[in-house]
C-alpha positions in Angstrom: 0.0 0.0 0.0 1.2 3.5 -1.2 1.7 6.4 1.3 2.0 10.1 1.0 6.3 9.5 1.0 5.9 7.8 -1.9 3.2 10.2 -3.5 5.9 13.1 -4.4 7.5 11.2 -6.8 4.9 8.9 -8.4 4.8 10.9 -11.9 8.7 10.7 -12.2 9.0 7.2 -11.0 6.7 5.7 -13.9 8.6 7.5 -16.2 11.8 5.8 -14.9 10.5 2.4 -14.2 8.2 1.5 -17.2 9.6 4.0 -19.7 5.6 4.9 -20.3 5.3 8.2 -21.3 4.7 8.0 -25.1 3.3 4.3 -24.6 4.0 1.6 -21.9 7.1 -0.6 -21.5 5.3 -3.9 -22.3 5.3 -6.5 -25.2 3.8 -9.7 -24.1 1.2 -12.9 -24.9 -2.6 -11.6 -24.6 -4.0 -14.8 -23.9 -2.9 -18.5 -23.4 -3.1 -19.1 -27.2 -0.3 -16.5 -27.9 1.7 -17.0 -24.9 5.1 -17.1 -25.4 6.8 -19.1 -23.0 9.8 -21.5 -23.4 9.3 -21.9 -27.5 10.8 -20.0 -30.0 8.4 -17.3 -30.7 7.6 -14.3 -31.4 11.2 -14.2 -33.4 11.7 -16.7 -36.6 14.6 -18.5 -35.0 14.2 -22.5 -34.4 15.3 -24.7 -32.5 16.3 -24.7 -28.3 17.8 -21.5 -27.0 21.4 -21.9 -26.6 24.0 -20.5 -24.4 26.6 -17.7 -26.3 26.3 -14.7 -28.7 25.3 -10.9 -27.6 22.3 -9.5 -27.4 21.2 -6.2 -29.1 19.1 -4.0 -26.7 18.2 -0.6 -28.8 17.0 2.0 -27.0 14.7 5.6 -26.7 15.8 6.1 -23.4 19.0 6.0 -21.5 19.5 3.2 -18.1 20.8 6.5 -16.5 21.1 6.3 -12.6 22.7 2.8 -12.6 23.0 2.2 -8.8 20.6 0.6 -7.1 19.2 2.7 -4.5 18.5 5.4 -7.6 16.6 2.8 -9.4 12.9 3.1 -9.6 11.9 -0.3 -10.8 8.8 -2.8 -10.7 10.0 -6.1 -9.8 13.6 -5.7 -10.0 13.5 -4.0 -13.2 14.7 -5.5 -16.7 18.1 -4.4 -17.5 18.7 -4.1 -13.6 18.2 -7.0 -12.7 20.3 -8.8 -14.4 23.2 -7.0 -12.4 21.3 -6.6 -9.1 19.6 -9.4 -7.6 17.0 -8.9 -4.6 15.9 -10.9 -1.6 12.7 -11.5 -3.7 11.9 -11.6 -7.8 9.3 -11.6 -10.1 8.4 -15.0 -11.3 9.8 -15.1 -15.0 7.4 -17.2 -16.8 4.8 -16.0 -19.4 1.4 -14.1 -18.8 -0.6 -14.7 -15.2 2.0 -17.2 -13.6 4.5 -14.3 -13.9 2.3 -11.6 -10.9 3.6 -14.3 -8.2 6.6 -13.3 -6.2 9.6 -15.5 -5.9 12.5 -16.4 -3.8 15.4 -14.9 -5.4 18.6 -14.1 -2.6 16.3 -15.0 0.2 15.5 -19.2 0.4 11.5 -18.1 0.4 9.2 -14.9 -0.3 9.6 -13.8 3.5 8.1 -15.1 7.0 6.1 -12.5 8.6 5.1 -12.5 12.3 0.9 -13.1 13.7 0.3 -9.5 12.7 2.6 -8.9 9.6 4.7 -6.3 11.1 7.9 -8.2 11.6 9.5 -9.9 7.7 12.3 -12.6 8.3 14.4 -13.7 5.5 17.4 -16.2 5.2 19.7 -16.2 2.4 20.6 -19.1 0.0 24.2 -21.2 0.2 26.8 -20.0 -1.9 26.0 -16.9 -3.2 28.6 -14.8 -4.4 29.7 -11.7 -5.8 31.2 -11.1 -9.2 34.9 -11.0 -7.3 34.2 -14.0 -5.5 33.2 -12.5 -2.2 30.3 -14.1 -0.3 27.1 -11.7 -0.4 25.7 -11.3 3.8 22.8 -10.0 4.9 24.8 -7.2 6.2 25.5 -5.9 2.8 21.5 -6.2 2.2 20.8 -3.8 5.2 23.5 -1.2 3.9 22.1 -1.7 0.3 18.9 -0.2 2.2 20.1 1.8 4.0 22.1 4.0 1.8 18.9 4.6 -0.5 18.0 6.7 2.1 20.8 9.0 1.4 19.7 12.3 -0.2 22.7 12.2 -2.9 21.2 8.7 -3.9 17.7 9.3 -4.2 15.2 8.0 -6.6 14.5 4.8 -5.9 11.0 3.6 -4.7 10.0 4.9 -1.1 8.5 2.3 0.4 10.6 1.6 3.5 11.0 5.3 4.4 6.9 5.2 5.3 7.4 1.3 6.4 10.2 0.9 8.6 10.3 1.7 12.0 12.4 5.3 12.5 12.3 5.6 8.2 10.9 9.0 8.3 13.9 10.5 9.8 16.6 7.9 8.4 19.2 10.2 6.7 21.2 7.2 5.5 24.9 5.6 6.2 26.8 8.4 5.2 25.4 10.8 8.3 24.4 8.3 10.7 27.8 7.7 12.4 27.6 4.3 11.7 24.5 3.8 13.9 22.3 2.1 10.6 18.6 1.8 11.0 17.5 -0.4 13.8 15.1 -1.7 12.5 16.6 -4.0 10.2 18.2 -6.4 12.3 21.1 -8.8 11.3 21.6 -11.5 13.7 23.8 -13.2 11.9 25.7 -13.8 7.8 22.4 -15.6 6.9 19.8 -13.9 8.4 17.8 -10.2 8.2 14.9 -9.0 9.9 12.2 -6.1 9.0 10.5 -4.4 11.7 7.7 -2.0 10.2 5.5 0.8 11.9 2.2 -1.5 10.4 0.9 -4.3 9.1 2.1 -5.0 5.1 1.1 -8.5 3.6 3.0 -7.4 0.6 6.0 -6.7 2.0 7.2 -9.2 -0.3 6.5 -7.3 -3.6 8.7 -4.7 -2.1 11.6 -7.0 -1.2 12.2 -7.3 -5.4 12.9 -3.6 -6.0 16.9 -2.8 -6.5 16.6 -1.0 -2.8 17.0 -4.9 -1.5 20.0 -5.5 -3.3 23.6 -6.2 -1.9 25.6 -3.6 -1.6 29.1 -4.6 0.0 30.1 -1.5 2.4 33.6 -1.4 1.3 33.3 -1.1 -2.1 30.6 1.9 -2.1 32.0 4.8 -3.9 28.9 6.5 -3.7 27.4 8.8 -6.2 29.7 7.3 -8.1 29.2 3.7 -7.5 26.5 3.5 -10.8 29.7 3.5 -12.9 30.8 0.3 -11.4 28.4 -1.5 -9.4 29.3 -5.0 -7.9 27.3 -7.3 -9.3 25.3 -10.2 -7.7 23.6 -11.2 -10.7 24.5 -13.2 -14.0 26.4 -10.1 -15.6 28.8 -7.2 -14.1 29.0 -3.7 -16.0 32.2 -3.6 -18.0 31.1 -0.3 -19.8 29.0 2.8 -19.0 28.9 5.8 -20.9 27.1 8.6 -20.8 25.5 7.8 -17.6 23.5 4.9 -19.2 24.1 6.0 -23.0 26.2 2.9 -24.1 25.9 0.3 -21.5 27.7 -3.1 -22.0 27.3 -6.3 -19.6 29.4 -8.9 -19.5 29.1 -12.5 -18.0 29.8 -12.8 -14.1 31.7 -16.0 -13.7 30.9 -15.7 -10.2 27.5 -16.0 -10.6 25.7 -19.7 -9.7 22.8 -20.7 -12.0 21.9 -23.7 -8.7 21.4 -20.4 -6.9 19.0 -18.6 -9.2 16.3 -20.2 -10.6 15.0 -17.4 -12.8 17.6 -16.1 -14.6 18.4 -17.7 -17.5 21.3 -15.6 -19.0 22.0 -17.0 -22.5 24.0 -14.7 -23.9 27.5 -13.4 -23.5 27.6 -10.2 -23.4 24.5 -7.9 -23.7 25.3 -4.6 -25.3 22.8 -1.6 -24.5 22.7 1.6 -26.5 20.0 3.9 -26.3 19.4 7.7 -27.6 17.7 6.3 -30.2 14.7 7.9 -32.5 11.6 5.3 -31.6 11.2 5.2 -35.6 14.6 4.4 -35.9 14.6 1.4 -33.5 11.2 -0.2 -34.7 13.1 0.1 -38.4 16.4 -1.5 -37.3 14.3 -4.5 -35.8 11.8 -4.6 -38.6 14.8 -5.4 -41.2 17.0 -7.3 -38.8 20.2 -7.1 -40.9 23.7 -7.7 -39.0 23.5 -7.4 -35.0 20.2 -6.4 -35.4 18.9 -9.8 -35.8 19.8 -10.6 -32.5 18.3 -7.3 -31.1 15.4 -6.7 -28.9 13.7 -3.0 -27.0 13.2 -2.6 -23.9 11.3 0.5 -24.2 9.7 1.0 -27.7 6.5 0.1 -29.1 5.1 -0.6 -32.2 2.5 2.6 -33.0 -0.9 2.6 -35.3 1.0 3.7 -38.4 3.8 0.4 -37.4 1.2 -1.5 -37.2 -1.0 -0.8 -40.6 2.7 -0.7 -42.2 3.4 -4.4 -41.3 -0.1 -5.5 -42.3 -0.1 -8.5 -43.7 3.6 -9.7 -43.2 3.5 -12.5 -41.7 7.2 -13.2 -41.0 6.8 -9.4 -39.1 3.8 -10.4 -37.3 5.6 -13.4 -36.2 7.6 -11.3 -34.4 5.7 -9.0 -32.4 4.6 -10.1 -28.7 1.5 -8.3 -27.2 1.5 -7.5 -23.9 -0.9 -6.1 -20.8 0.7 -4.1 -18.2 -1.1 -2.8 -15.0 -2.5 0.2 -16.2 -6.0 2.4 -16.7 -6.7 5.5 -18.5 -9.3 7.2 -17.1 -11.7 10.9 -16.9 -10.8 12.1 -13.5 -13.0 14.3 -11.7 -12.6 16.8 -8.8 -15.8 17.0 -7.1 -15.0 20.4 -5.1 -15.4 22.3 -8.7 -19.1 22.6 -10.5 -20.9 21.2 -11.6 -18.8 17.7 -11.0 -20.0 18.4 -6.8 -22.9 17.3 -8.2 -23.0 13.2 -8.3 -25.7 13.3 -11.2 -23.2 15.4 -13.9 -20.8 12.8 -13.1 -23.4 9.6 -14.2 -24.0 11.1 -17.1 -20.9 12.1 -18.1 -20.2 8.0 -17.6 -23.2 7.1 -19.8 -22.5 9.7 -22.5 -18.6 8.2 -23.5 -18.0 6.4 -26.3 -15.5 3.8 -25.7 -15.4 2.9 -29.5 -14.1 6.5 -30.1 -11.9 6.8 -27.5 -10.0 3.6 -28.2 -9.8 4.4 -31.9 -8.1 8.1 -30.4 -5.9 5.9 -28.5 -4.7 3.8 -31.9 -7.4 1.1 -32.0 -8.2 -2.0 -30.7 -4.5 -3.3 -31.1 -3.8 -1.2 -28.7 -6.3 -0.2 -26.4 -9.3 -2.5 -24.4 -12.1 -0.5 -23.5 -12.9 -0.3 -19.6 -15.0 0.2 -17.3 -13.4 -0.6 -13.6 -10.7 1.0 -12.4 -8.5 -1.7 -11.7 -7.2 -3.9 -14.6 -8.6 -6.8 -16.3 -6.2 -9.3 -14.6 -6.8 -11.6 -11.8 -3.7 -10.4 -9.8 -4.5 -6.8 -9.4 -8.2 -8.0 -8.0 -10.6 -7.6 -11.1 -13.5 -7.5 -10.4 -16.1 -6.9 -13.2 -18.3 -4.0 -13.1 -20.0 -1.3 -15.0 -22.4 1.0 -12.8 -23.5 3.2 -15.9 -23.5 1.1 -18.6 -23.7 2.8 -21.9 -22.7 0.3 -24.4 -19.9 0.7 -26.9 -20.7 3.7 -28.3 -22.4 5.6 -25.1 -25.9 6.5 -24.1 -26.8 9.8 -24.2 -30.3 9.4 -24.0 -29.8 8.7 -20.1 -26.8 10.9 -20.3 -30.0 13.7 -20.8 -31.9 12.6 -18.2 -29.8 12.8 -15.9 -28.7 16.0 -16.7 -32.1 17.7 -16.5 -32.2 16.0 -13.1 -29.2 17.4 -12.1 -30.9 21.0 -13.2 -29.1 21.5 -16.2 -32.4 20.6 -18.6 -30.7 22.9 -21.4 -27.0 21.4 -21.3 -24.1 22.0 -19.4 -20.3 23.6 -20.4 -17.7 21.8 -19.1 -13.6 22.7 -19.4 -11.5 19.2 -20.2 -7.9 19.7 -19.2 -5.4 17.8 -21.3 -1.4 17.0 -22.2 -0.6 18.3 -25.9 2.0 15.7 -25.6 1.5 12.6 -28.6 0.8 10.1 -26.5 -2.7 8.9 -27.2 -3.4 8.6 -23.5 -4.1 11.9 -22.4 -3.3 13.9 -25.4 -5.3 16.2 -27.6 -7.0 12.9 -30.0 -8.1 11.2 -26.8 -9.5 14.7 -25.4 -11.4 15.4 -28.7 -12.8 12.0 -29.0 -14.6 12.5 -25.6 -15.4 16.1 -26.5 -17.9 14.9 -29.7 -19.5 12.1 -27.3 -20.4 14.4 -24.7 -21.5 16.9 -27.0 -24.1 14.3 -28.3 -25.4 14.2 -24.4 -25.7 18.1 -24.5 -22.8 18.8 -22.8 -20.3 21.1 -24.1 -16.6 20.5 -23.6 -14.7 23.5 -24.1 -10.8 21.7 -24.0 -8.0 22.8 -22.2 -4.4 22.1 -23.4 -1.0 22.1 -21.3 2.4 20.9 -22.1 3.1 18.1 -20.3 4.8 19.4 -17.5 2.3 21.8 -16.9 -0.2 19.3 -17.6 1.8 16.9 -14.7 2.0 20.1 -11.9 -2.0 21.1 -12.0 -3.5 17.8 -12.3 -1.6 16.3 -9.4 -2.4 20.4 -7.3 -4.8 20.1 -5.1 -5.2 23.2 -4.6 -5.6 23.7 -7.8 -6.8 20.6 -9.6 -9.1 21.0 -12.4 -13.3 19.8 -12.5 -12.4 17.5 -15.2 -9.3 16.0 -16.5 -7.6 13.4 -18.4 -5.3 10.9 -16.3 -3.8 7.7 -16.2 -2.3 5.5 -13.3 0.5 2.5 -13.2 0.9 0.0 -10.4 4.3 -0.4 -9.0 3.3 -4.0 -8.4 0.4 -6.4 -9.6 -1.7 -5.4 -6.6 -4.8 -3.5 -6.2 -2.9 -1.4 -3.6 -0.5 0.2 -5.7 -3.8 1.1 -7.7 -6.2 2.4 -5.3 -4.3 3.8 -2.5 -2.8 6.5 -3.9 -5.8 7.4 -5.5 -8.9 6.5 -2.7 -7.1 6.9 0.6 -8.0 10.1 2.4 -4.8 10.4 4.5 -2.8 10.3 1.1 -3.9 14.0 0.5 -1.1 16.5 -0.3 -1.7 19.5 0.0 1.1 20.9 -0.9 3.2 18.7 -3.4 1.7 15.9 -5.6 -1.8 14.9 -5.1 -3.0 11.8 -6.6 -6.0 11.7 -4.9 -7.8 13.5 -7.6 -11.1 13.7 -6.1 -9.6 14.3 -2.8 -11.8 11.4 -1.2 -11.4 11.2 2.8 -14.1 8.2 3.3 -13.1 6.7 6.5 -14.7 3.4 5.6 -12.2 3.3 2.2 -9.4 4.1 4.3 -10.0 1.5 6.9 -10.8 -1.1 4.3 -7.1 -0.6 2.9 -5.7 -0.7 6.2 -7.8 -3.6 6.7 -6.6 -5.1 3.3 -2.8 -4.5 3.8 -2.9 -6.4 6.9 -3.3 -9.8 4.7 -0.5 -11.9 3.5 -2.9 -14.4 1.8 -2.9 -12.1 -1.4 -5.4 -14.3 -3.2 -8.1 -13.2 -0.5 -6.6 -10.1 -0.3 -7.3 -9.8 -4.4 -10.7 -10.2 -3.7 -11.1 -7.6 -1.2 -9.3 -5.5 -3.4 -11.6 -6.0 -6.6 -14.7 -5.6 -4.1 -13.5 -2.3 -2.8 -13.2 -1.1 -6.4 -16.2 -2.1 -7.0 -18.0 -0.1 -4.4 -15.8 3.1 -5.0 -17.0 3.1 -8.7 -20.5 3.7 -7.6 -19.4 7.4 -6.8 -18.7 8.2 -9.8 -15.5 9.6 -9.2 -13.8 8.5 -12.6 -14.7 7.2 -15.7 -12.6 4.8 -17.3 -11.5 4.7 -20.8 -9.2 1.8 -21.3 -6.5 -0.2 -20.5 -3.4 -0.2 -23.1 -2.4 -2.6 -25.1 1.5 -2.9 -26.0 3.3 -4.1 -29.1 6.8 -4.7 -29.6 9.3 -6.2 -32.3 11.9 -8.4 -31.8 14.8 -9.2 -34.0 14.3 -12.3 -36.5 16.9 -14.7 -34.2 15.7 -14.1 -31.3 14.2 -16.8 -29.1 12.9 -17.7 -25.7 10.7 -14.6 -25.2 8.9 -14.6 -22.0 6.8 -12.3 -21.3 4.6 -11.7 -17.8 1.2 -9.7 -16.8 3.8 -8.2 -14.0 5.1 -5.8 -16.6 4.0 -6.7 -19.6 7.8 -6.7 -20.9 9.6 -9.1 -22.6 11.8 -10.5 -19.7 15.5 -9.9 -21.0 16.7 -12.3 -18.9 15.1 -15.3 -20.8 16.3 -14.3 -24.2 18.3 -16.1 -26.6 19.8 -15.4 -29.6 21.6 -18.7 -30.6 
């Protein structure tokens, strides 16, 4: 569950972590039939994955801020994690099977005490860094503790709200030596997590780069991202350009009996980015030279992309579809008129047409209409709901009706606040397609467009947060707490910094249902509880969702063994073969 330490950096943390600004980080199987799992496709190559070669990873964005208490990751991250491994992991396997959480350092996914406020972890035999040194639990809890440090920050928040004393923690290089007291080594093997409350998903947490083993000697600080020691399959051997030109190289350290997810078929992995998105979907579309062995971690396949490759079928052999945890929505703040008045808000919900507004957002490849707020995957709690239903193309009949009941018989003006940035989430195509379907309900939207900065800063004001608004919200796990926390819980109001809690909802039965929920560490019951919570927020009418993206990605024509989970909807880089 989110709190208000984490809120202030929400909007850059997606941005870091899934590389979704411009269209998610995912590429992955829809549905069982297309799952791609231990075969050999999407990517033409035959035959068993073999050890050897290098991978091609090409690049928008840079893997700036290398170290990992600057990392912002979900699950460990893609490129990360194959130099930082954490006392927990995402499953690697393909679609649903890949939400669970995994033992990765640690010999299980945690042992919490009656009341989930105490986490106890022991770590595997024979692990090892990449010069041969034995990896403790002590180097875990100065890992942690040195994300606290100011100079390092970036990196998810969690523990500064969760631990006990976290709030105040200044981090290793100001504490005298005194560390946090709260995590407790008793011994090489052993670490122990003392938190101010109960969290049953503490171990979701335990696989962000925060948990990895940093050995106290070999810190160099801000400066240790250049050369981090690696506990994973690969160590850095290059990094330019703070993340520019980053090359990985085998760590013959590393102990494939120790690490059962990792698969790490190739050499050496070789990561450039800077890249023009165009560019990268062309140099994997013709797959000449290193190219054929090249893969994205962070570009997808547009609407134009897609009509381009058509009928191809040795292209469309190589594209994976993929789901991350992820809703775009209408947001509403119910402190402006007329949106303070519930009845506006129904029949805004009945007037949208979902048809349009997936076709703004590129089309059914890419977008799935929605109505619940959190995704349609089992893991996050989905729950299936639609309180005003309007059909595909919206009802604005009832839209009317209610309208006149709401006192506006003759129509209603409304301002819709967008991004001008080309996104097709919250950009100008998205904000026009809901502007004709209201207008067919007789309400007029008059739309407002901000750059995306600007756009970022007075949505997330709540002192200044518009009636009506386009917006969009990632989990940081596949958990309906990372999705309605930040968004539902009263006591995650800021009032001055980043607000997420657009409608600036203080129900005390929400907020004790969360606490209620965070207290479980059966997260299949907990699912449920989440899914039924969404379900009765929904009936306020304090959002309207649009849809949940859809993400495309190439692959170069020899690569194999792509693996893609509903965790991130990426294609796991650490299952990848090109030989």
């Amino acid at each position: 569950m989110l709190r208000q330490s984490h809120i202030s950096r929400r909007v850059a943390a997606v941005a870091v972590s899934l590389v979704l600004a411009g269209g998610a980080a995912a590429c992955g199987p829809k549905d069982g039939a297309d799952k791609a799992g231990s075969g050999d496709k999407p990517g033409a190559a035959g035959g068993a994955p073999q050890k050897g070669g290098t991978l091609a990873v090409l690049n928008s964005e840079p893997q700036s801020d290398f170290d990992p208490a600057r990392l912002y990751t979900s699950g460990g991250g893609n490129v990360p994690s194959l130099v930082f491994r954490t006392l927990t992991t995402r499953n690697r396997e393909a679609g649903a099977a890949g939400t669970k959480v995994v033992p990765d350092l640690a010999t299980d996914t945690g042992r919490p005490n009656a009341d989930a406020t105490e986490w106890t972890y022991t770590l595997k035999d024979g692990l090892k860094y990449e010069d041969g040194t034995p990896i403790t639990t002590a180097d875990i809890k100065y890992g942690i503790e040195r994300s606290f440090a100011g100079e390092l920050s970036g990196g998810a928040p969690y523990l500064r709200d969760w631990l006990v004393g976290g709030e105040t923690y200044e981090g290793p290089y100001k504490d005298g030596g005194k560390g946090l007291d709260s995590i407790v080594v008793p011994d090489a093997k052993t670490i122990v997590f003392k938190l101010r409350k109960p969290e049953g998903e503490f171990p979701f947490v335990a696989t962000q780069t925060q948990f990895a083993p940093v050995p106290k000697a070999k810190d160099t600080g801000v400066k240790y991202e250049e050369h981090p020691v690696s506990s994973g399959p690969y160590k850095v051997v290059k990094n330019d350009n703070d993340g520019e030109h980053l090359t990985l190289e085998r760590n013959e350290h590393w102990d494939e009996k120790t690490d059962e997810e990792r698969k790490a078929y190739p050499d050496r992995i070789d990561v450039r980015s800077g890249l023009d998105s165009a560019v990268i979907n062309q140099r994997l579309s013709t797959s000449s030279g290193p190219d054929a062995a090249a893969i994205t971690t962070d570009t997808n396949l547009g609407p134009a992309e897609l009509a381009q490759i058509g009928s191809n079928k040795e292209l469309e052999g190589r594209i994976g579809t993929g789901h991350f945890g992820y809703v775009n929505y209408l947001a509403f703040n119910p402190k402006v008129a007329p949106f303070d008045n519930p009845k506006v808000r129904q029949a805004v919900s009945y007037a949208i047409n979902r048809t349009s507004v997936v076709n703004a957002a590129g089309g059914s490849a890419l977008a799935e209409p929605a109505t619940t707020f959190l995704p349609e995957r089992e893991a996050f709690g989905f729950t299936p709901y639609d309180h005003f239903p309007a059909g595909k193309t919206g009802d604005p009949a009832k839209a009317r009706e209610l309208l006149k009941e709401a006192g506006f018989p003759d129509g209603v003006t409304v301002t819709l606040t967008h991004s001008t940035a080309q996104n097709r989430q919250t950009s100008p195509e998205v904000a026009t397609a809901v502007q004709q379907a209201l207008a067919a309900a007789g309400i007029t939207v008059k739309l407002e467009g901000l750059e995306n900065n600007a756009f970022n800063e007075k949505r997330w004001d709540a002192k200044n947060t518009p009636g009506f608004f386009l917006s969009r919200w990632g989990a940081d796990w596949p958990s309906g707490g990372p999705f309605l926390a930040p968004i539902f819980d009263g006591r995650q109001i800021v009032a001055n910094g980043s607000n997420y809690n657009h409608a600036q909802l203080n129900d005390p039965a929400v907020n004790a249902e969360i606490d209620e929920i965070a207290k479980l560490t059966d997260l299949a019951a907990a699912g449920k509880r989440w899914g039924a919570l969404d379900k009765k927020i929904g009936e306020q009418a304090l959002d309207v969702p649009l849809f949940h993206p859809v993400y495309k990605r190439l692959v170069g024509k020899d690569v194999k063994n792509v693996v893609i989970s509903d965790w991130t909807g990426v294609l796991d880089i650490s299952q990848v073969s090109v030989k």
